[in-house]
C-alpha positions in Angstrom: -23.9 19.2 4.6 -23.3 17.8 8.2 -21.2 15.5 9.0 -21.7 12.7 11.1 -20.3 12.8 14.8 -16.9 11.7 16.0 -18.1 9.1 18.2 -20.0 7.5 15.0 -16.5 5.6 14.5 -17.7 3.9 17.5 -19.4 1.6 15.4 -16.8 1.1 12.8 -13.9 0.1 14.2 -13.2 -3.1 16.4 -11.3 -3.4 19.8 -7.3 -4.2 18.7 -6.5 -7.8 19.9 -4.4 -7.9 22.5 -2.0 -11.0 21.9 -0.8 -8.9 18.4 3.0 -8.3 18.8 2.8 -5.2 17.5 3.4 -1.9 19.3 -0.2 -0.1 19.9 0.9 2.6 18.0 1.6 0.9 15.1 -1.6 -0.9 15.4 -3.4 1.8 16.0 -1.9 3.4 12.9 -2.8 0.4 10.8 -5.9 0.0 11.9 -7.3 3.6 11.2 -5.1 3.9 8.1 -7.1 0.6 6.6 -10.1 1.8 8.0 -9.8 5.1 5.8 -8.8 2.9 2.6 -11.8 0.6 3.2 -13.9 3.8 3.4 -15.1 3.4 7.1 -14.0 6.4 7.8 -14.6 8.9 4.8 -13.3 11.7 3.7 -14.4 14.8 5.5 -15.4 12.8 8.6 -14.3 14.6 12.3 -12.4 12.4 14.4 -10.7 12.6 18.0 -8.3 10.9 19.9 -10.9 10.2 22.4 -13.5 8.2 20.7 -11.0 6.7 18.7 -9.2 5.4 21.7 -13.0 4.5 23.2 -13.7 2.6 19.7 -10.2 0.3 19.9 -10.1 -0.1 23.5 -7.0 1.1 24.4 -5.6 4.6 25.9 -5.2 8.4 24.2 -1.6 7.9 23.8 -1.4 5.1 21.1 -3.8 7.0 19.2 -2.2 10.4 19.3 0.9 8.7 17.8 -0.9 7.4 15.3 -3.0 10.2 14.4 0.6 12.1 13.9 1.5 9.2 11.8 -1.4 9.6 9.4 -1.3 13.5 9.2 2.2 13.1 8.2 0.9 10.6 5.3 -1.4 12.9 4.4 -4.4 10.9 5.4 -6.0 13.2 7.8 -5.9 16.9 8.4 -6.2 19.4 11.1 -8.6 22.8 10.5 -9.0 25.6 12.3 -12.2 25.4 14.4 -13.1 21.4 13.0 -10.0 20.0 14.7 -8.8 16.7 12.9 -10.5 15.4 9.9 -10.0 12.5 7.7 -8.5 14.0 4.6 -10.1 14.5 0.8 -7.5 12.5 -1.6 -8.7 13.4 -5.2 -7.4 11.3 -8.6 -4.7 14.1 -9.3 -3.1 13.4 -6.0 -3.0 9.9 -6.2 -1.8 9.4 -9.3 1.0 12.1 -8.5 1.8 9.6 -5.2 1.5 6.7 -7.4 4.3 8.0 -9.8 6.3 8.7 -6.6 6.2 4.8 -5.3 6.7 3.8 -8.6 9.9 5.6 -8.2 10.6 4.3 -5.0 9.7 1.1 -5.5 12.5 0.8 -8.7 14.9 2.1 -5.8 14.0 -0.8 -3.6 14.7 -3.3 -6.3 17.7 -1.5 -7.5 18.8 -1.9 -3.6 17.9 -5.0 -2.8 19.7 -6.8 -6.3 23.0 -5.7 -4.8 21.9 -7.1 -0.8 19.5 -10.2 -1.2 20.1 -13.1 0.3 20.2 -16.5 -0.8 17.3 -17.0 2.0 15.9 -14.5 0.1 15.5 -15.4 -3.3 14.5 -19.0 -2.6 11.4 -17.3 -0.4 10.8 -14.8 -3.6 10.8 -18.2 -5.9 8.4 -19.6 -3.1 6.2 -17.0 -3.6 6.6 -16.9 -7.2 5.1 -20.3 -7.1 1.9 -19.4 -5.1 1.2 -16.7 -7.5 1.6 -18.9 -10.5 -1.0 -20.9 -8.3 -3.1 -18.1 -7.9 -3.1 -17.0 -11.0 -4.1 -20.3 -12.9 -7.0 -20.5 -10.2 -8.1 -16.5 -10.3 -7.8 -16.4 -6.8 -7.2 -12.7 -6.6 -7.6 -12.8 -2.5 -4.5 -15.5 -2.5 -2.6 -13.1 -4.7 -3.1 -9.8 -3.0 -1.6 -11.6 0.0 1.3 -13.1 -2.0 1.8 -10.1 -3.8 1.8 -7.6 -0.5 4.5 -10.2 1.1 6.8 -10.1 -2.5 7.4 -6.4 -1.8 7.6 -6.5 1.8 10.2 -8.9 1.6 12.0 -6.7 -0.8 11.6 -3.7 0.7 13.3 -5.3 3.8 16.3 -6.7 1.3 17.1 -3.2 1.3 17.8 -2.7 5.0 17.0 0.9 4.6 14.9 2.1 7.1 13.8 5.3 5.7 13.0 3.9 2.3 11.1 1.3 3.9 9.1 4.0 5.9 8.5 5.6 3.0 7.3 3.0 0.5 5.1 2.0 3.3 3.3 5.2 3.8 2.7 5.6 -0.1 1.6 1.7 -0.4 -1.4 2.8 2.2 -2.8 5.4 -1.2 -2.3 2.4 -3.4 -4.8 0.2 -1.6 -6.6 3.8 -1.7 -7.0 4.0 -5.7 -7.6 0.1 -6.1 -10.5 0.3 -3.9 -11.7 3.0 -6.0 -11.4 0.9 -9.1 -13.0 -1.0 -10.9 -9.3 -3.3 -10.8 -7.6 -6.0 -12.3 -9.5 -8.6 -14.5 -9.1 -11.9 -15.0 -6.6 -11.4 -18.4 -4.3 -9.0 -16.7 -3.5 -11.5 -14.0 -0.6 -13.6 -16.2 0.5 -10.6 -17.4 1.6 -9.5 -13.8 2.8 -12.8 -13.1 5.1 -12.3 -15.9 6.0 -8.9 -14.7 6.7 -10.3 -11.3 8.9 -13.5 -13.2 11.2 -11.2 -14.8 12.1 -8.8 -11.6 13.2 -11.7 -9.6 15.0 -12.8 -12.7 16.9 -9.6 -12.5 17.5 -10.4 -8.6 19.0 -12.9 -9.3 21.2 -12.0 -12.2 22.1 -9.3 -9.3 21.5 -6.6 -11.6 20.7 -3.6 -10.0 19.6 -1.2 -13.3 17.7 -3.8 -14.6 15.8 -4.8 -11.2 14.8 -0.8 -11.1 13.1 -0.3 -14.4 11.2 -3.5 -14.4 10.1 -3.1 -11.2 9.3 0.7 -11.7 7.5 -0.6 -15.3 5.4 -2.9 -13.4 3.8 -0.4 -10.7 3.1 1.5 -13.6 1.2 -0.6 -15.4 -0.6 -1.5 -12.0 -1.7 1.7 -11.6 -2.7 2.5 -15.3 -4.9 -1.0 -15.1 -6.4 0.4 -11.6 -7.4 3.9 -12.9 -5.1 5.4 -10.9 -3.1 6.6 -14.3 -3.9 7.2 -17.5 -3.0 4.4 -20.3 -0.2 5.7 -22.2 -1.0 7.3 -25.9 -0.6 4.6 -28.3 1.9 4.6 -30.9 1.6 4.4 -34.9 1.9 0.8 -35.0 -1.0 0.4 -32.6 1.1 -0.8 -29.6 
């Protein structure tokens, strides 16, 4: 089966904005790693630096960096005789990856009960309150922002640059699996509120153990209700 030219991105991918503060590498990056998760640029498709750079109207260089970036996530491969190619991510995979940033993710909390801010918990109560917001609405576009800017702003609490590099990378296969999915439904959304209740609790009590396996409990159960894992067996007592 053929695959469709390298210049097809052409028409998938729009010109990066040129007041964004970001670096051009790093939009670059983001760009083509969301374009990959949104399926814009499938798996198995050949890409190249130039086209890419032709598609977001800027130079070779930006895109080069970024393309590095994305090989080392894992995203997109280089073959003998095909060049680079975006990469084929199966279910086994992810869920391994998804297991990893649960890990990770625990760390981050663990991390981040020992160095938040005062600042810091009053935003994670702030956003607390837009979820609870969200959730009695079912406004699940107002809660994927919230929810993105709850971890970032842990992961930051942190102040660890290579676990924030690395929780970042993984985070780009989570938006993978749940745009796989089928997702959340309306009932699980209080029960991740709950979930997201009880780990700032555990910020706040400044308890690092106890911020690490709630936190690692909840991406869990995020990616068993996404498909990504398998439910856990159920026990005698039905539960």
């Amino acid at each position: 089966m053929s695959m469709p030219p390298a210049d097809a991105a052409r028409t998938r991918l729009a010109p990066l904005a040129e007041e964004d503060s970001l670096s051009l590498g790093e939009r670059a990056y983001r760009r083509l790693r969301d374009s990959i998760v949104q399926g814009a640029l499938p798996p198995g498709r050949k890409i190249s630096e130039r086209s890419l750079a032709t598609a977001l109207g800027i130079s070779a260089q930006p895109v080069r960096e970024a393309l590095r970036r994305l090989e080392q996530d894992g995203m997109v491969v280089t073959l003998p005789r095909r060049g680079t190619v975006v990469a084929e991510v199966g279910a086994a995979q992810l869920a391994e990856l998804g297991r990893i940033r649960a890990a990770l993710e625990g760390v981050a909390a663990a991390l981040a009960a020992e160095r938040l801010a005062t600042a810091d918990l009053a935003a994670l109560n702030a956003i607390l309150a837009r979820m609870k917001a969200g959730t009695e609405a079912r406004d699940t576009e107002a809660l994927d922002v919230a929810n993105e800017e709850f971890h970032a702003l842990i992961h930051r609490a942190t102040a660890n640059q290579f676990l924030i590099r690395s929780v970042g990378s993984l985070r780009a296969y989570d938006h993978l699996g749940r745009h796989r999915a089928v997702g959340s439904t309306p009932r699980d959304l209080p029960k991740a509120l709950r979930e997201h209740q009880g780990i700032v609790a555990a910020l706040k009590r400044r308890d690092p153990a106890l911020a690490e396996a709630r936190m690692r409990q909840h991406i869990l159960r995020s990616l068993v209700t996404n498909g990504v894992l398998p439910a856990p067996p159920r026990t005698r007592n039905g539960r």
